[in-house]
N, CA, C and O atoms as CSV, one atom per row, in Angstrom:
chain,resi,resn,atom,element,x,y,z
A,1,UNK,N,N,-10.542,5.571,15.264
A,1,UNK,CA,C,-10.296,5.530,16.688
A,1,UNK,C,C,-11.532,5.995,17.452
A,1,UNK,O,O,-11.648,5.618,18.618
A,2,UNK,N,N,-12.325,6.657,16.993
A,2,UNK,CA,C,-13.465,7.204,17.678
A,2,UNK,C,C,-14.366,6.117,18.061
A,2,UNK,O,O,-14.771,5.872,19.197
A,3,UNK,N,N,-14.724,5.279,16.599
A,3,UNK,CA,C,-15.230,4.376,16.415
A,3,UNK,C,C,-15.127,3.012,17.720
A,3,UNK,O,O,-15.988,2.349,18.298
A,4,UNK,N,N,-13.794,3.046,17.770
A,4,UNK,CA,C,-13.429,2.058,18.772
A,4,UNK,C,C,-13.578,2.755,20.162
A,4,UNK,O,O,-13.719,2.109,21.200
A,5,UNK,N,N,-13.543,3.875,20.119
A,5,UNK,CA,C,-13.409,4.537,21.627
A,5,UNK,C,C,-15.213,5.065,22.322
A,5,UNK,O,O,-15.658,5.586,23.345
A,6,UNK,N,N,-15.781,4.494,20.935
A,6,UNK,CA,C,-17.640,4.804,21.263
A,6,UNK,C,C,-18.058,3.259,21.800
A,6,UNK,O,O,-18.880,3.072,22.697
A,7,UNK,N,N,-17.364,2.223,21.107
A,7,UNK,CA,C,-17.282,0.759,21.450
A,7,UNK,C,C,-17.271,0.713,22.839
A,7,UNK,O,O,-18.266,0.683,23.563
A,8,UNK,N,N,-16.026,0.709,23.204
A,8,UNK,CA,C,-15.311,0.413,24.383
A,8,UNK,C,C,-16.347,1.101,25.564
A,8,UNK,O,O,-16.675,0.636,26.656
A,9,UNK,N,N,-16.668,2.183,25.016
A,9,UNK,CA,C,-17.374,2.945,26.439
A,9,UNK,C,C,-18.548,2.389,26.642
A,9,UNK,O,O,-18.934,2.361,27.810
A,10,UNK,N,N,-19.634,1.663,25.330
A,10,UNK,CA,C,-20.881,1.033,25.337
A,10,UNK,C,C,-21.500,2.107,24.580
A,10,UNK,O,O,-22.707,1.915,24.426
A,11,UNK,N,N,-21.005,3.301,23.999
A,11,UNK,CA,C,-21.950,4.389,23.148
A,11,UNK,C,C,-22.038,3.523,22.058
A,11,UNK,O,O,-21.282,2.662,21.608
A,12,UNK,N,N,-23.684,4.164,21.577
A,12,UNK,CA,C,-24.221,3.522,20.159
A,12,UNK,C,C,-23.484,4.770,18.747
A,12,UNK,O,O,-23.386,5.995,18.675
A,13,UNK,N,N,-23.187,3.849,18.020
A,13,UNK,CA,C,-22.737,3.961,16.342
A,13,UNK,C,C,-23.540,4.417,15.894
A,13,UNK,O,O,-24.688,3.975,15.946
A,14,UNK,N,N,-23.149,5.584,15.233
A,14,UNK,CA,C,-24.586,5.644,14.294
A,14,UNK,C,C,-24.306,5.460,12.941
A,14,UNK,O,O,-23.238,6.054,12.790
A,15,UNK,N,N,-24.677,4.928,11.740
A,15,UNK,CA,C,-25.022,4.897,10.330
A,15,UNK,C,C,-23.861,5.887,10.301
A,15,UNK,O,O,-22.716,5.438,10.342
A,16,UNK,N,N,-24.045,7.026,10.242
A,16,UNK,CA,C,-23.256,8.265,9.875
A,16,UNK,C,C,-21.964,7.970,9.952
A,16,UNK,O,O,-21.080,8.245,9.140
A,17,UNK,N,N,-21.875,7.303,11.133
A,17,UNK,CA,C,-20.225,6.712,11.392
A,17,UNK,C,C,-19.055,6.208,10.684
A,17,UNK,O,O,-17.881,6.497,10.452
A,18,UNK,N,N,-20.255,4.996,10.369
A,18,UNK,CA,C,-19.935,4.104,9.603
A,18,UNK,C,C,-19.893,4.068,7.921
A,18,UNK,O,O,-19.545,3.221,7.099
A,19,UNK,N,N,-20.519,5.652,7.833
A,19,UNK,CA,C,-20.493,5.630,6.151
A,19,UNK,C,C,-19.272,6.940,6.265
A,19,UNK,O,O,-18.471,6.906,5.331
A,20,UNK,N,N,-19.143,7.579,6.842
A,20,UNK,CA,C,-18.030,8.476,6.989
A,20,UNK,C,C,-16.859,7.803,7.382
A,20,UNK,O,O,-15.798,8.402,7.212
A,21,UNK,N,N,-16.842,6.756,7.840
A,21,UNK,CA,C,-15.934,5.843,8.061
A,21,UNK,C,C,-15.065,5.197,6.561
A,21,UNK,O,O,-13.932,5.465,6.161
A,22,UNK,N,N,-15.820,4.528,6.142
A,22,UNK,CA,C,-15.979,4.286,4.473
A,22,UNK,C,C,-15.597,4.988,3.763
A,22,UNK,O,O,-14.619,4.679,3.083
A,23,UNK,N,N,-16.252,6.298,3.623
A,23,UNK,CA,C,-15.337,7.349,2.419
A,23,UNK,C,C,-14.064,8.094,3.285
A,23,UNK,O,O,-13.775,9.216,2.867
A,24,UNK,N,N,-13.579,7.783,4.000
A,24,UNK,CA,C,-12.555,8.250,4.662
A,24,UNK,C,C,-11.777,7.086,4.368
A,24,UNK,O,O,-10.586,7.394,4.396
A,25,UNK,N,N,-11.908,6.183,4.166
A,25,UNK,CA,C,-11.202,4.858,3.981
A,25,UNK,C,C,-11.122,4.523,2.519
A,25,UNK,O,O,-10.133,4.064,1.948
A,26,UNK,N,N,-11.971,4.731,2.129
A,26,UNK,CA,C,-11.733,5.056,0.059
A,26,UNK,C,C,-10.900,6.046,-0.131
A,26,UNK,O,O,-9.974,5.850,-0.918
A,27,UNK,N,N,-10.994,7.093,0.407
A,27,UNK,CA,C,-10.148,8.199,-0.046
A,27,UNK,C,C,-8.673,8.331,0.313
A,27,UNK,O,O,-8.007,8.806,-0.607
A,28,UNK,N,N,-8.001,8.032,1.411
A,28,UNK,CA,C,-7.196,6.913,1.907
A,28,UNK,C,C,-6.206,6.383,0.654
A,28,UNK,O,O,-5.160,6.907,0.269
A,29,UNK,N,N,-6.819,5.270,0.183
A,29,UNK,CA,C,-6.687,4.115,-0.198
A,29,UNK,C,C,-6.925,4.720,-1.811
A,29,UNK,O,O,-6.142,3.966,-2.388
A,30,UNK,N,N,-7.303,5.293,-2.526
A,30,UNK,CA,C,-7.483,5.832,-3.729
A,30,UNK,C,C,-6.152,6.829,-3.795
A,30,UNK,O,O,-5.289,6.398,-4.560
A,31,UNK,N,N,-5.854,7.988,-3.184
A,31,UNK,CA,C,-4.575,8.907,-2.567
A,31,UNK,C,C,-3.371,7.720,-2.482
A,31,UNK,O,O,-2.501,7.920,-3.329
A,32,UNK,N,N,-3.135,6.530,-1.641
A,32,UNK,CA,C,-1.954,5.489,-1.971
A,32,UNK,C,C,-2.111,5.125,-3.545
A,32,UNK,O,O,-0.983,4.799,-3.914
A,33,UNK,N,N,-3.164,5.024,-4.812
A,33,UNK,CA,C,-3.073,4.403,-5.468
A,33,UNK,C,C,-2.495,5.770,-6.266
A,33,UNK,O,O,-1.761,5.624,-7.244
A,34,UNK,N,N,-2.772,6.747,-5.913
A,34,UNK,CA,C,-2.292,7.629,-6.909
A,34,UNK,C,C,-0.815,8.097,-7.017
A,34,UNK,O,O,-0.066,8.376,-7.953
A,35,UNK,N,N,-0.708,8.064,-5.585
A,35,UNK,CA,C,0.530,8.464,-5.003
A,35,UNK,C,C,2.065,7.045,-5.260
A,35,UNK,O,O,3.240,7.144,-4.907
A,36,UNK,N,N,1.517,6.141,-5.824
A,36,UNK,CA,C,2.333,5.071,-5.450
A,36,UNK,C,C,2.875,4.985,-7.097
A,36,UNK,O,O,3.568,3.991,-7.314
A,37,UNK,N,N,2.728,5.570,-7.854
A,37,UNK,CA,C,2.164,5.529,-9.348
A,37,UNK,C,C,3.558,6.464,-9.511
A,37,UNK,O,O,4.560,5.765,-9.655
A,38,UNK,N,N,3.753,7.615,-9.513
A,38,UNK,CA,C,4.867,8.438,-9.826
A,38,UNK,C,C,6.185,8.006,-8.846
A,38,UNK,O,O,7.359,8.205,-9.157
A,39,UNK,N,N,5.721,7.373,-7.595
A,39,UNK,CA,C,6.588,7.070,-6.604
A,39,UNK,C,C,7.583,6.062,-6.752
A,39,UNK,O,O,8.770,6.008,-6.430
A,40,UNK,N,N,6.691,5.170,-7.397
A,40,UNK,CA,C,7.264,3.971,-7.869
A,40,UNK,C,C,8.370,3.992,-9.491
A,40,UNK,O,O,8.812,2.978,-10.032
A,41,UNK,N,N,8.594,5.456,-9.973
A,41,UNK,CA,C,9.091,5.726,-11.327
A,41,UNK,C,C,10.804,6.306,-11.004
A,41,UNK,O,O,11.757,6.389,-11.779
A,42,UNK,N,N,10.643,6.780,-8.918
A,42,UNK,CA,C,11.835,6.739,-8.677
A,42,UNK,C,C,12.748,5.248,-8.372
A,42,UNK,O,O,13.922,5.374,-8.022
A,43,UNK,N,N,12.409,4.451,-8.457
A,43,UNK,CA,C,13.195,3.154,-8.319
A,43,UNK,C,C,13.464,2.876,-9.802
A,43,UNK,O,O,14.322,1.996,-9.864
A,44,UNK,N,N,13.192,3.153,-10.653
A,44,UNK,CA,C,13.661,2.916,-12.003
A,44,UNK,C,C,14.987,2.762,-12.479
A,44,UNK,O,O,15.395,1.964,-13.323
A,45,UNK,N,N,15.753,3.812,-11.693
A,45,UNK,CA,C,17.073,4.837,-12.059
A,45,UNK,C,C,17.794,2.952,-11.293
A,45,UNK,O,O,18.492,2.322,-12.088
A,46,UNK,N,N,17.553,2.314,-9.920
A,46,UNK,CA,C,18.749,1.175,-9.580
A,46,UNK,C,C,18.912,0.113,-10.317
A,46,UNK,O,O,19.738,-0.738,-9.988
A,47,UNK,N,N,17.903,-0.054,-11.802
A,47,UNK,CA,C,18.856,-1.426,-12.630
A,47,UNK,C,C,17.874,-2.253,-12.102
A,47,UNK,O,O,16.785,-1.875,-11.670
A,48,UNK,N,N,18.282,-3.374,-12.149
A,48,UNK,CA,C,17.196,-4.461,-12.339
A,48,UNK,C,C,16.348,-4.675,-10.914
A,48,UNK,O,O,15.427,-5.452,-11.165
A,49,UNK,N,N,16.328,-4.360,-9.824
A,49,UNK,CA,C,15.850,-4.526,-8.387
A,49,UNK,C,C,15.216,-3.580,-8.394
A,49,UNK,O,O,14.173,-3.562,-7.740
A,50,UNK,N,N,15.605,-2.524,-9.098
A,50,UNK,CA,C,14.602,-1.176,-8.820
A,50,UNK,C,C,13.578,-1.381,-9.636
A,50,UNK,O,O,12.479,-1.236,-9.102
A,51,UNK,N,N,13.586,-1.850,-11.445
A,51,UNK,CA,C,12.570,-1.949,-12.208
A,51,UNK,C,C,11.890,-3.439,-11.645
A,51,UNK,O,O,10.946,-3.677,-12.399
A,52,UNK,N,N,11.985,-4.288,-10.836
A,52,UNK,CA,C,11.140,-5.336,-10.248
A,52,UNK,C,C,10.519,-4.570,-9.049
A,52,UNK,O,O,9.342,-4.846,-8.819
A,53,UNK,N,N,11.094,-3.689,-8.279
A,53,UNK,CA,C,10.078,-2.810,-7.410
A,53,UNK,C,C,9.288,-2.320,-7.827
A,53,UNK,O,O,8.150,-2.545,-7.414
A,54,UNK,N,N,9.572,-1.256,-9.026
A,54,UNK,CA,C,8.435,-0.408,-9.587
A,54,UNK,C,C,7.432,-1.661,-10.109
A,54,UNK,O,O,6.224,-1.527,-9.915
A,55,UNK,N,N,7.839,-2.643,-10.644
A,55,UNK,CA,C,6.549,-3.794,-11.332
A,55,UNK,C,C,6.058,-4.020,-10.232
A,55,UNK,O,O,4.898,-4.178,-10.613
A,56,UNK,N,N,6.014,-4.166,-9.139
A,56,UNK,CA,C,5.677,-4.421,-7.979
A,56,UNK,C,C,4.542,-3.290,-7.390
A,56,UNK,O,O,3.508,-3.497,-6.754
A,57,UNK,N,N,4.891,-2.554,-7.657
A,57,UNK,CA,C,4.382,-1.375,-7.412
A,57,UNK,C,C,3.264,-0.601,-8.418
A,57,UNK,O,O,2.383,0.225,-8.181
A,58,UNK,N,N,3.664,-1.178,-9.489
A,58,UNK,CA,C,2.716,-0.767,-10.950
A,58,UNK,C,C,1.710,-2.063,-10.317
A,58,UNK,O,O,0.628,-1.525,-10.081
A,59,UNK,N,N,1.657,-3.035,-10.075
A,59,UNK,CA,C,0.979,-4.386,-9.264
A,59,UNK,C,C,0.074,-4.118,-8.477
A,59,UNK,O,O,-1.089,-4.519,-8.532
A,60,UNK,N,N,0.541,-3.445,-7.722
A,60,UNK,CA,C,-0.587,-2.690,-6.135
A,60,UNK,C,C,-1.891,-1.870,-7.031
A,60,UNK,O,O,-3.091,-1.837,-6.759
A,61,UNK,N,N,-1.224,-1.307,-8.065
A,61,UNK,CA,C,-2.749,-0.088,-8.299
A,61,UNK,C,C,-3.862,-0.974,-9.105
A,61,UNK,O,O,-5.051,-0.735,-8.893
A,62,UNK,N,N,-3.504,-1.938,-9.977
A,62,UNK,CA,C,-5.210,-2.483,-10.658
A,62,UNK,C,C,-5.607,-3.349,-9.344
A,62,UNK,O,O,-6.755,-3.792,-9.323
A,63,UNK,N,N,-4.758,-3.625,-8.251
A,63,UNK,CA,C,-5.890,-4.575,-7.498
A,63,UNK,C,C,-6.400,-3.661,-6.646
A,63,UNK,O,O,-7.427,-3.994,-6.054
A,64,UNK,N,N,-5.810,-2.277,-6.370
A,64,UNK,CA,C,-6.385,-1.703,-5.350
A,64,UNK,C,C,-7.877,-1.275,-6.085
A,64,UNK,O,O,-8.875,-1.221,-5.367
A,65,UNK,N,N,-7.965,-1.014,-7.355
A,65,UNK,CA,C,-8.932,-0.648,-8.719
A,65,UNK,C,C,-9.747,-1.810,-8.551
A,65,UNK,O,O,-10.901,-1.905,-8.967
A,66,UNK,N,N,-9.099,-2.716,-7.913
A,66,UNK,CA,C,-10.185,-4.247,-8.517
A,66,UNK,C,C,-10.806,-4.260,-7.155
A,66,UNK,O,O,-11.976,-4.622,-7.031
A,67,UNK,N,N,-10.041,-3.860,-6.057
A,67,UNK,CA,C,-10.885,-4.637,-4.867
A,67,UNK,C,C,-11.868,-3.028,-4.794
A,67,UNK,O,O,-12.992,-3.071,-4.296
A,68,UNK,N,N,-11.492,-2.131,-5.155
A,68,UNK,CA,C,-13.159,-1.162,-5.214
A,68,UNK,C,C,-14.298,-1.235,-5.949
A,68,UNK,O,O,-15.267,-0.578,-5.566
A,69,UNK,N,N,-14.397,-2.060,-7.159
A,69,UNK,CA,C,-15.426,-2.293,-8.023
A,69,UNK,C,C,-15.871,-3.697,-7.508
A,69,UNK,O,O,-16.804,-4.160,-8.163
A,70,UNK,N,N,-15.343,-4.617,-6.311
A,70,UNK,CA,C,-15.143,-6.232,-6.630
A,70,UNK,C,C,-16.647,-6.274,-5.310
A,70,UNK,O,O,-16.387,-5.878,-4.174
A,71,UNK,N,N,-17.588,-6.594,-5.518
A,71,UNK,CA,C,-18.102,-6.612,-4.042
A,71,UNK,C,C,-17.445,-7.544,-2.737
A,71,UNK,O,O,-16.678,-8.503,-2.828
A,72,UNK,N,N,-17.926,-7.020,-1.702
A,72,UNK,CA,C,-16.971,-7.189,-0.448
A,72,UNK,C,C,-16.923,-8.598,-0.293
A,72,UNK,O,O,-15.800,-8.975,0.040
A,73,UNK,N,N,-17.798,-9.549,-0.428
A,73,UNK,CA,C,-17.570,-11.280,-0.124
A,73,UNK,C,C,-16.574,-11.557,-1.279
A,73,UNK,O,O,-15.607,-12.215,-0.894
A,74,UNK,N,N,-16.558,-11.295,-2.333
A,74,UNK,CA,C,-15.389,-11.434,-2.944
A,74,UNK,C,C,-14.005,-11.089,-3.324
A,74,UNK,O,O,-13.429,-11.572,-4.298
A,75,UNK,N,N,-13.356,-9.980,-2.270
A,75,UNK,CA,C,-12.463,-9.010,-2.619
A,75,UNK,C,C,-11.517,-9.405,-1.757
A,75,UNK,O,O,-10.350,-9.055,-1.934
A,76,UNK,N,N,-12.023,-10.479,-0.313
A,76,UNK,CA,C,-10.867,-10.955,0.581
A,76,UNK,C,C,-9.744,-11.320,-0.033
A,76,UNK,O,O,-8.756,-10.940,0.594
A,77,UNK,N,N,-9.486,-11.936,-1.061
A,77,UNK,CA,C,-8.192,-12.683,-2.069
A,77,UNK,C,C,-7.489,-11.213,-2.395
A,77,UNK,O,O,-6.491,-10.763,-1.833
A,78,UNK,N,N,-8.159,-10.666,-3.301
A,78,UNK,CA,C,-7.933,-9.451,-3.582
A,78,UNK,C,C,-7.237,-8.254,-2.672
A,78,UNK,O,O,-6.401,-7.443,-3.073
A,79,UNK,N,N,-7.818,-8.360,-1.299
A,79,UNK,CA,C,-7.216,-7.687,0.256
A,79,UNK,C,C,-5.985,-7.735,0.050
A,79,UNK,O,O,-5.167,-6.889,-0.311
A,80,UNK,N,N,-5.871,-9.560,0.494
A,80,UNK,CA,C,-4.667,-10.142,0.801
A,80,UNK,C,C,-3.565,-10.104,-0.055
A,80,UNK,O,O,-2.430,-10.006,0.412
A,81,UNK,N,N,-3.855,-10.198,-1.755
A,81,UNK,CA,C,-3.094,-9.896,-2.672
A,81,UNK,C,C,-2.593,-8.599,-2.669
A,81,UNK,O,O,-1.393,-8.794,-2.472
A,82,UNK,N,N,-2.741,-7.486,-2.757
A,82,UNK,CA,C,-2.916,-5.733,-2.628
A,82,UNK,C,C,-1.537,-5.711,-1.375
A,82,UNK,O,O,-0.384,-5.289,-1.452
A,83,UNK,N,N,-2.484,-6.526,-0.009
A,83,UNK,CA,C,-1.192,-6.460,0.956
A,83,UNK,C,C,-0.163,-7.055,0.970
A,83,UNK,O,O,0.625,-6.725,1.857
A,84,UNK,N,N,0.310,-8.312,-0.119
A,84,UNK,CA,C,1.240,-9.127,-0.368
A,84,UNK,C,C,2.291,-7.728,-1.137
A,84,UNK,O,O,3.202,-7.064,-0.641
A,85,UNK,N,N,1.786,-7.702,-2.245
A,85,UNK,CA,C,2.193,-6.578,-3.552
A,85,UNK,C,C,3.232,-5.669,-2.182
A,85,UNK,O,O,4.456,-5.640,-2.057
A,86,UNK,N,N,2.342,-5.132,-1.477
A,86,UNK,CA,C,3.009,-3.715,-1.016
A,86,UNK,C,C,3.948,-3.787,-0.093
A,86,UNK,O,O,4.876,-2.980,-0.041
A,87,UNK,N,N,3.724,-5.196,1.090
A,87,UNK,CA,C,4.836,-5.424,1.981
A,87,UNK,C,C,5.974,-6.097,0.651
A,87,UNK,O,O,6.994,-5.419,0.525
A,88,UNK,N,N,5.925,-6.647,0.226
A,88,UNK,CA,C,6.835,-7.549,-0.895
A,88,UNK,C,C,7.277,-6.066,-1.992
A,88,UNK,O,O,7.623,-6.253,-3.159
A,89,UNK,N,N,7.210,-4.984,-1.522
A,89,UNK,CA,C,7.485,-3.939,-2.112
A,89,UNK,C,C,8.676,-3.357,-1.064
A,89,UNK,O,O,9.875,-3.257,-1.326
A,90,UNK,N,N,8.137,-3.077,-0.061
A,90,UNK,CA,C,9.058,-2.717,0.973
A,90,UNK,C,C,10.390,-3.654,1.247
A,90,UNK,O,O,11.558,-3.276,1.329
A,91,UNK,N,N,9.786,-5.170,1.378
A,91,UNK,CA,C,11.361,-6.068,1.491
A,91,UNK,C,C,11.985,-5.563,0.296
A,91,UNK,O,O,12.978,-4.916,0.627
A,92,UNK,N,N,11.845,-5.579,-0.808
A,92,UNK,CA,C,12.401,-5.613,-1.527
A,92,UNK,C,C,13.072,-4.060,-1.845
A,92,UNK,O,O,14.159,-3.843,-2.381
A,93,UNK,N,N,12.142,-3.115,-1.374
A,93,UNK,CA,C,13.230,-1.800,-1.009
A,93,UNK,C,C,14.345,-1.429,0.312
A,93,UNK,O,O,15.177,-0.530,0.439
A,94,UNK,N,N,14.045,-2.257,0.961
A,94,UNK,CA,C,14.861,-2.968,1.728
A,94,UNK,C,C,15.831,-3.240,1.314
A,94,UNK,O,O,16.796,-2.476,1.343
A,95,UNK,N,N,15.854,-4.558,0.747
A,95,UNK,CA,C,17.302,-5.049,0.163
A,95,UNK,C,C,17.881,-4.173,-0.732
A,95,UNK,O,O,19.071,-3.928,-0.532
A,96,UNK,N,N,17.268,-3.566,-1.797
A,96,UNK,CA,C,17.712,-2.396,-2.593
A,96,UNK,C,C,18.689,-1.172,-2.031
A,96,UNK,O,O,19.662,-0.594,-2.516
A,97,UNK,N,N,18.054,-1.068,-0.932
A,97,UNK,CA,C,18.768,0.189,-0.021
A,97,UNK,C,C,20.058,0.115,0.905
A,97,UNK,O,O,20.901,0.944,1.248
A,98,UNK,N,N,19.761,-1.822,1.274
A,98,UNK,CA,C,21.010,-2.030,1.803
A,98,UNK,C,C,21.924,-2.309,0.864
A,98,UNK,O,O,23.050,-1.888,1.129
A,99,UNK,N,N,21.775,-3.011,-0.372
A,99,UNK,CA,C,22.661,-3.258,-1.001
A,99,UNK,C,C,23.994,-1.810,-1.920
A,99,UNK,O,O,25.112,-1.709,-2.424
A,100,UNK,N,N,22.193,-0.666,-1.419
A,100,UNK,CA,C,23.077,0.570,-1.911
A,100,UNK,C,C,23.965,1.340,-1.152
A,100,UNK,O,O,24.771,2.128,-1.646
A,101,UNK,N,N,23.798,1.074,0.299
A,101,UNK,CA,C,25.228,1.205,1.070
A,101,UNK,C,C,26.196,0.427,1.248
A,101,UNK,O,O,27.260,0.725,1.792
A,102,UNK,N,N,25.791,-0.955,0.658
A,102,UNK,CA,C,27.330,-1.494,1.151
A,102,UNK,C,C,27.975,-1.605,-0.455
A,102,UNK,O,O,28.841,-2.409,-0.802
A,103,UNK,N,N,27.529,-0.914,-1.043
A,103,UNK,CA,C,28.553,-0.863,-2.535
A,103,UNK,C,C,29.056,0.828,-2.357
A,103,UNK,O,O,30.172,1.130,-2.780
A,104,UNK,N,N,28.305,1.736,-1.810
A,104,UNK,CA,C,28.729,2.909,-1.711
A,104,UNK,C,C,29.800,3.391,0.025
A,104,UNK,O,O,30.308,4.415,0.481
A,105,UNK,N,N,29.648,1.722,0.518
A,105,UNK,CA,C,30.404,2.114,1.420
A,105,UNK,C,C,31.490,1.755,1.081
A,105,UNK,O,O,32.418,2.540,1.272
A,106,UNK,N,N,31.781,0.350,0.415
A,106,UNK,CA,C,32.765,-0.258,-0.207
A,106,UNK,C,C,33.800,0.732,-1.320
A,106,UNK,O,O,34.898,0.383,-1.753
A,107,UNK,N,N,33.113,1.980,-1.600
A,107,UNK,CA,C,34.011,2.574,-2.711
A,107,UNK,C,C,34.480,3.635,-2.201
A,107,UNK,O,O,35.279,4.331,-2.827
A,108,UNK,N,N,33.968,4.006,-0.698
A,108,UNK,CA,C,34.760,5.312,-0.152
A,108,UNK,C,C,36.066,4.457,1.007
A,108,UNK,O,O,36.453,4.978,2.053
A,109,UNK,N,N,36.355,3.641,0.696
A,109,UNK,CA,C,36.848,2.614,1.604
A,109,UNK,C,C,38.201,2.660,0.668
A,109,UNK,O,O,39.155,1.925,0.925
């Protein structure tokens, strides 16, 4: 936000910015890969929707691994894949979650 708010005013960027920018954005993004890893071992326990989430989720960490070693003209596929994996993680905890209230609403009924 700084970044954009030095833009907007016409202030100059400096180098520093932009490489502190970067490892703030690796570190980020390395912290989701670690974090998504044990996170993903609680969907295990719902049966077959939960172990296609966690694969889903075991999915996200070698590309997030691939698009940091991949240089940048080639990693766009890789982006887009990473962000497919993780929203296509969420629908699908989505449906998981609704489907787990309307069977747990259905039995106090």
């Amino acid at each position: 936000m700084t970044m954009v708010h030095a833009i907007q005013n016409g202030l100059p960027l400096s180098p520093a910015d932009g490489q502190l920018q970067m490892i703030a954005s690796q570190v980020k993004f390395h912290a989701s890969y670690l974090a998504v890893l044990p996170f993903s071992f609680g969907f295990l326990q719902f049966g077959r929707l939960g172990k296609a989430i966690a694969g889903v989720l075991w999915c996200y960490i070698p590309f997030g691994v691939l698009i940091s070693v991949t240089p940048v003209e080639q990693a766009k596929a890789l982006v887009l894949g990473r962000t497919i994996f993780f929203v296509f993680a969420f629908i699908l905890s989505a449906v998981l979650f609704f489907l787990q209230t309307t069977t747990s609403g259905q039995r106090t009924q």
